[in-house]
C-alpha positions as CSV (number, residue, x, y, z in Angstrom):
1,X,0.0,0.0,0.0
2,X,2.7,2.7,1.1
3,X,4.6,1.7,-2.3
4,X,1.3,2.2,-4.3
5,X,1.4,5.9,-2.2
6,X,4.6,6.6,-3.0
7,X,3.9,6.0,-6.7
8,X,1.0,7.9,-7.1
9,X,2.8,10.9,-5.4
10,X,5.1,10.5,-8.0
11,X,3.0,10.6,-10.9
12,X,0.9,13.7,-9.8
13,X,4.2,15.6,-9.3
14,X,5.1,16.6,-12.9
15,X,1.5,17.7,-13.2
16,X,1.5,19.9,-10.3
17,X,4.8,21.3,-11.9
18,X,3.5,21.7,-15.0
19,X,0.1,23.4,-13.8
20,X,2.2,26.0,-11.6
21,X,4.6,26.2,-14.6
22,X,1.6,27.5,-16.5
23,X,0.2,30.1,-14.2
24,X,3.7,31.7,-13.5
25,X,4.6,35.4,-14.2
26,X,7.4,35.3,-16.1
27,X,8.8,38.0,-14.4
28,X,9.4,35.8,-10.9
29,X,10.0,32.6,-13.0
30,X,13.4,32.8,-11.7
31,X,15.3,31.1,-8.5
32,X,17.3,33.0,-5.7
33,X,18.9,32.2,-3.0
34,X,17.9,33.6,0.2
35,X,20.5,35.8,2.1
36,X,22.9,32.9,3.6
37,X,21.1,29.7,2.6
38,X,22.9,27.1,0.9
39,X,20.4,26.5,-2.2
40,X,17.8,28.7,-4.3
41,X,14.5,28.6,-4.3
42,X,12.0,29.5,-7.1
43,X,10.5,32.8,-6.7
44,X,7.3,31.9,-8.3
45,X,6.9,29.1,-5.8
46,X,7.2,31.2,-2.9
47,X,5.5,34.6,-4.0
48,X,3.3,34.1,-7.1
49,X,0.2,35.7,-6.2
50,X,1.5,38.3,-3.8
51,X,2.3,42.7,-4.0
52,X,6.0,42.5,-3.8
53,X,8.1,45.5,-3.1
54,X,11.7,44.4,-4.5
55,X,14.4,47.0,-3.2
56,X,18.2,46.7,-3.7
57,X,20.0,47.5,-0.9
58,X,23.3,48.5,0.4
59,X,24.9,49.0,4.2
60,X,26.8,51.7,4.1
61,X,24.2,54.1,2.1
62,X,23.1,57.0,3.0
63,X,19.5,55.3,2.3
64,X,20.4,52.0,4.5
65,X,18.2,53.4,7.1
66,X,15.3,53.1,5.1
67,X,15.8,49.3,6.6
68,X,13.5,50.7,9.2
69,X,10.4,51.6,7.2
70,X,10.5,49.0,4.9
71,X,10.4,46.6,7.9
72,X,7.2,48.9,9.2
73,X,5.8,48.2,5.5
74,X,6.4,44.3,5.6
75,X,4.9,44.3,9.6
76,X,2.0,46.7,8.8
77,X,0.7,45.0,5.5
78,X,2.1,41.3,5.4
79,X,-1.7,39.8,6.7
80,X,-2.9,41.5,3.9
81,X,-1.1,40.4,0.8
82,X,2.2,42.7,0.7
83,X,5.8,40.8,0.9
84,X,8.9,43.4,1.0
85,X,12.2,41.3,-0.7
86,X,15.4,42.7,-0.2
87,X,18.4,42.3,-2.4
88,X,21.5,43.2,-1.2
89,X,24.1,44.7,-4.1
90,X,27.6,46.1,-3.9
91,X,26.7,47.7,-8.2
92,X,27.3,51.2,-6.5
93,X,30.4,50.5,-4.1
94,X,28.1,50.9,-0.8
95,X,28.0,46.7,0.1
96,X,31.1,45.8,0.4
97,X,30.1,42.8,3.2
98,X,29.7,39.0,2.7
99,X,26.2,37.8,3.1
100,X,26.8,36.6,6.3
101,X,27.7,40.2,7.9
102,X,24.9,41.7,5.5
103,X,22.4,39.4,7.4
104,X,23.8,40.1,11.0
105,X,23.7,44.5,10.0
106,X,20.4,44.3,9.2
107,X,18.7,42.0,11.6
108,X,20.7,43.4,14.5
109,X,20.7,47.7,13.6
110,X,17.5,47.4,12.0
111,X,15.5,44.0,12.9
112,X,14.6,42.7,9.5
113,X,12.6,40.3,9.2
114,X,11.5,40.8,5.6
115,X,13.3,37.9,3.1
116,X,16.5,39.2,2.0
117,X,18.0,37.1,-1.0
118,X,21.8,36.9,-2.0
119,X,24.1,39.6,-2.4
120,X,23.7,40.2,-6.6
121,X,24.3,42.4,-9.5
122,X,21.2,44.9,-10.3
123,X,22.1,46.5,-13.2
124,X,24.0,46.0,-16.7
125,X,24.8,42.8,-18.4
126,X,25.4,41.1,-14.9
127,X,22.8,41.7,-13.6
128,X,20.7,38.8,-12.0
129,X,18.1,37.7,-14.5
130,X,14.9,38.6,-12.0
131,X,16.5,42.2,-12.0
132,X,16.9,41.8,-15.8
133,X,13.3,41.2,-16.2
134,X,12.1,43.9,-13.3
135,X,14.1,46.5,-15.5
136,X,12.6,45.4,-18.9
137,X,9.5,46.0,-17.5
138,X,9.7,49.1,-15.8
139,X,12.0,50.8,-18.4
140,X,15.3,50.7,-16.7
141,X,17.5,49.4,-14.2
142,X,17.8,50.8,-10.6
143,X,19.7,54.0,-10.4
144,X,20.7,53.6,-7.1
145,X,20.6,51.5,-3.6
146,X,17.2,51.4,-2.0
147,X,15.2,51.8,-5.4
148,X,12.0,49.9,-5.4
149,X,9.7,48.1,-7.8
150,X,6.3,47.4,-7.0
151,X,4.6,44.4,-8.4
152,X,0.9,43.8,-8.4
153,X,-0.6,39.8,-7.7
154,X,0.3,39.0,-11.4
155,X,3.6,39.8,-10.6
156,X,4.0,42.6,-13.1
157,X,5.8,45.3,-12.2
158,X,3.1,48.6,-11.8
159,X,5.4,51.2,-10.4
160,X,9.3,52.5,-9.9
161,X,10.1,54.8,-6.9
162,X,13.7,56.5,-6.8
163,X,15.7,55.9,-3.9
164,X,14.5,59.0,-2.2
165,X,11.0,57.7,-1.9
166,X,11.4,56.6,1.7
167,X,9.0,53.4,3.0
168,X,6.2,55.9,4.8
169,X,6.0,58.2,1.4
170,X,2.1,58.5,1.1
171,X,2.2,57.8,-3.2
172,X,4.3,54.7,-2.0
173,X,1.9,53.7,0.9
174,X,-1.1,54.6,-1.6
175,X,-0.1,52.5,-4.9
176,X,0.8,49.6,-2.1
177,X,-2.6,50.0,-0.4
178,X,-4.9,50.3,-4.6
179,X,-3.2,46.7,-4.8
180,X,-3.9,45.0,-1.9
């Protein structure tokens, strides 16, 4: 009986793949790894579905503390649909850390809890292939640390906010609040 089980669970698998395959945006079609974790996971798996708020981020900004509202965002809307991502990126000299000391900074200065992914390239011909497709559809890459893209539930990108739109900015809070 268990080995009937097993095989049954084994067939149904590639359907399930293929039927979440299908309903995918291809913008989060894509793995990561999460900030210190030894293997990626797909981000269509984990956030399809979801308003995401993808911001690339940097230590030793003058933006970095911008780590506090965004954590006020993820806390004050999470229940309701909204899921801030943080990627950390050294494309404009201001990370210089390894992921582990990245991970301590911000959990221990500014108590994030939000998923932060790996430390990556945002921008140019290096850039990591989710940020590749954020910047096709937005019309360009990020212009600096602490720029965010908001995505709706289908996982297209709606909005770009400079790096000066802090967390709390009320046309942030408002295009958050239209999608949720």
């Amino acid at each position: 009986m268990r080995l009937l089980l097993l095989l049954a669970a084994l067939c149904a698998a590639p359907m399930t793949w293929a039927a979440s395959a299908e309903t995918c945006p291809a913008t989060l079609d894509v793995q990561a790894r999460p900030l210190t974790a030894r293997a990626a996971e797909s981000l269509c798996a984990r956030y399809a579905g979801q308003v995401l708020l993808v911001v690339n981020t940097a230590s030793q900004c003058g933006f970095t503390p911008q780590y506090d509202g965004l954590e006020a965002l993820y806390q004050r809307y999470r229940g309701r649909g909204l899921v801030v991502l943080g990627f950390p990126s050294n494309d404009f000299a201001q990370e210089p850390g390894q992921e582990q000391e990245i991970a301590g900074f911000c959990r221990l200065n500014y108590g994030v809890n939000f998923p932060m992914y790996e430390k990556i390239h945002v921008t140019g011909a290096q850039a990591h292939p989710f940020y590749q497709r954020l910047a096709a559809q937005a019309g360009g890459y990020p212009e600096w640390n602490f720029y965010k893209y908001l995505l709706d539930r289908k996982g297209q990108v709606v909005a770009r906010f400079p790096s000066q739109t802090r967390p709390d900015d009320p046309a942030l809070i408002a295009a958050i609040e239209k999608l949720l």
